[in-house]
C-alpha positions in Angstrom: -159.8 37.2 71.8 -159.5 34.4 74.0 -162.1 33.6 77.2 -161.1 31.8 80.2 -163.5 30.5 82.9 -162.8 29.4 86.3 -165.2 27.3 88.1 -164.6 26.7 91.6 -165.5 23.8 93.0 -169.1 23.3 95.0 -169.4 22.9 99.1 -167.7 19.8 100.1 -167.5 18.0 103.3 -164.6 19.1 105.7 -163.4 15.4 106.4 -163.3 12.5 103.8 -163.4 9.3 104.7 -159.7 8.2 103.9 -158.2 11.2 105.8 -157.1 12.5 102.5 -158.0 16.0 101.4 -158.4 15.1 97.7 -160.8 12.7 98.9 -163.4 14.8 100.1 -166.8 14.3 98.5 -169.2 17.6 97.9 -172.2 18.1 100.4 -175.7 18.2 99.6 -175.8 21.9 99.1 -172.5 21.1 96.9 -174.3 18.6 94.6 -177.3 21.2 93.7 -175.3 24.1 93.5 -173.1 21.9 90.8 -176.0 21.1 89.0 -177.4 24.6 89.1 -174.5 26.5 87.7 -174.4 23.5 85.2 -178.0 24.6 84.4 -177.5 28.2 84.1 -174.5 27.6 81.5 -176.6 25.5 79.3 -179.0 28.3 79.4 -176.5 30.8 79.0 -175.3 28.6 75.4 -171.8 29.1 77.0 -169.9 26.6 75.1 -165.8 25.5 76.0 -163.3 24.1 73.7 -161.4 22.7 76.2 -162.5 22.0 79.7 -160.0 20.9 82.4 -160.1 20.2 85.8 -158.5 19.2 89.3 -159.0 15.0 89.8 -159.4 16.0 93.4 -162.8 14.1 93.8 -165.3 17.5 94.6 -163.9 19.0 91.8 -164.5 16.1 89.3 -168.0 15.8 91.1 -168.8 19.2 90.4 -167.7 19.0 86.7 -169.8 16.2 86.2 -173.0 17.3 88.2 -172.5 20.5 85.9 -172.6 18.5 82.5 -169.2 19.2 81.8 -166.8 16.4 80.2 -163.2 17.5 81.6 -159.5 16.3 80.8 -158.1 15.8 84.6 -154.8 17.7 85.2 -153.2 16.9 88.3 -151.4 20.2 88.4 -154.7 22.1 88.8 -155.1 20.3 92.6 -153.1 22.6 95.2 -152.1 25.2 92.7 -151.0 28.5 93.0 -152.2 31.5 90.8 -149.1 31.6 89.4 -148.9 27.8 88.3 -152.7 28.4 87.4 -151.7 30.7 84.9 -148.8 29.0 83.7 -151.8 25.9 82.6 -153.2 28.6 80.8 -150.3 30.4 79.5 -149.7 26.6 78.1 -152.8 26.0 76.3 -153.1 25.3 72.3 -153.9 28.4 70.6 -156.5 26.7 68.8 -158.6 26.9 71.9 -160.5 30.0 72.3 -162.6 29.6 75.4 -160.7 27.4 78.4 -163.0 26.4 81.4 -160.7 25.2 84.4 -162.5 23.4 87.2 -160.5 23.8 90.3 -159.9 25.0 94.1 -159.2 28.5 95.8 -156.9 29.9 96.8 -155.7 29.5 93.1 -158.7 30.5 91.5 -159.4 33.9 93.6 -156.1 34.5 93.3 -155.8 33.7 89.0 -159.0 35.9 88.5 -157.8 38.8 90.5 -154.4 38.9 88.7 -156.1 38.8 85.6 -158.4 41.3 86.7 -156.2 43.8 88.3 -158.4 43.9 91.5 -159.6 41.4 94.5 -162.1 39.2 93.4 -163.8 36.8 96.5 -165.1 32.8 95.0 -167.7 31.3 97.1 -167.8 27.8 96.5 -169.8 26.6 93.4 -169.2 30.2 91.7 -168.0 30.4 88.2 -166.2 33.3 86.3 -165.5 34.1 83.0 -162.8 36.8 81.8 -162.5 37.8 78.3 -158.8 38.3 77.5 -157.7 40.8 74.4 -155.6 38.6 73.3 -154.4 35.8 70.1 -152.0 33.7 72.3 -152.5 31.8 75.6 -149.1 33.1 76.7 -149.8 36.5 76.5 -152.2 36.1 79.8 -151.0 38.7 82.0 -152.1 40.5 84.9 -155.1 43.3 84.7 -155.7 42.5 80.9 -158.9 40.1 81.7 -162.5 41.8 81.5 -165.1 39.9 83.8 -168.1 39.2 81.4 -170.3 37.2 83.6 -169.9 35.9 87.4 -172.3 33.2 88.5 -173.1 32.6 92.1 -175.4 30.0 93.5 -176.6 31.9 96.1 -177.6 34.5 93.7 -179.4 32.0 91.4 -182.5 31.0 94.1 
C-alpha cells in the first residue's frame, strides 16, 4: 500500500516583483494557511518518507511555513498531471508515503485521475490518496482512495 499527498501551494500574490511567475511570494492569508495545514499534520502524526516540492518560491514558502523539509524538483513547477504522475510513477519503492508540494492545474488534475472523479484544490489544501498498490509505477487512474482532504477554510 503506498500513500501519496498533494499539497497545493497557499494564496500568493498575483505579481512578483521581478515579473517572473516563479517569483511570486505567498500573501498574508498564504502564510497562515501554510502554517495551519502544517499544524493540522503534526496533529494528525502524518509522517512522509519523502517530501518533494516545486522551487517555485510560494511553493517552497509553503513547505517551509508547514514544517516540511523538501527535496526541490524543478519538474514539479508548470507540470501537467500526466508529468505529475510520471514523478510519482518514478519514485523508489522504498518510499511508502510521497508528499509533493506543488501548483494546480497539475495537482486537481493528478488527484482526479487517481481518483476517477473531479476533485477542485483551493489554495493551501492538501490531499492524501491511499493507492493499493507495492510499486510506484503501478499508479494509475481511479485506483487512489481519498483518506483525508484538508482545507484551510474549513480548519477556522
Amino acid at each position: 500500500m503506498k500513500s501519496l499527498t498533494l499539497f497545493r501551494h497557499a494564496k500568493a500574490e498575483r505579481d512578483s516583483t521581478t515579473g517572473r511567475d516563479s517569483d511570486r511570494q505567498l500573501a498574508e492569508r498564504g502564510e497562515r494557511d501554510a502554517a495551519r495545514i502544517g499544524e493540522e499534520i503534526r496533529k494528525l502524526g502524518a509522517g512522509f518518507d519523502l517530501a518533494l516540492s516545486s522551487p517555485a518560491m510560494r511553493a517552497a514558502q509553503t513547505a517551509e511555513l508547514a514544517g516540511l523539509a523538501p527535496h526541490f524538483d524543478e519538474r514539479i513547477y508548470d507540470a501537467s498531471s500526466g508529468q505529475l504522475l510520471a514523478i510519482v510513477q518514478e519514485s523508489e519503492n522504498s518510499v511508502d508515503c510521497l508528499l509533493m508540494v506543488g501548483h494546480n492545474p497539475g495537482f486537481e488534475r493528478l488527484a482526479s485521475t487517481l481518483l476517477g472523479g473531479t476533485i477542485e484544490m483551493p489554495t493551501g489544501s492538501l490531499i492524501e490518496i491511499e493507492l493499493p498498490i507495492d510499486d510506484w509505477r503501478d499508479a494509475a487512474r481511479g485506483i487512489g482512495r481519498p483518506i483525508r482532504f484538508l482545507k484551510p477554510k474549513e480548519l477556522d
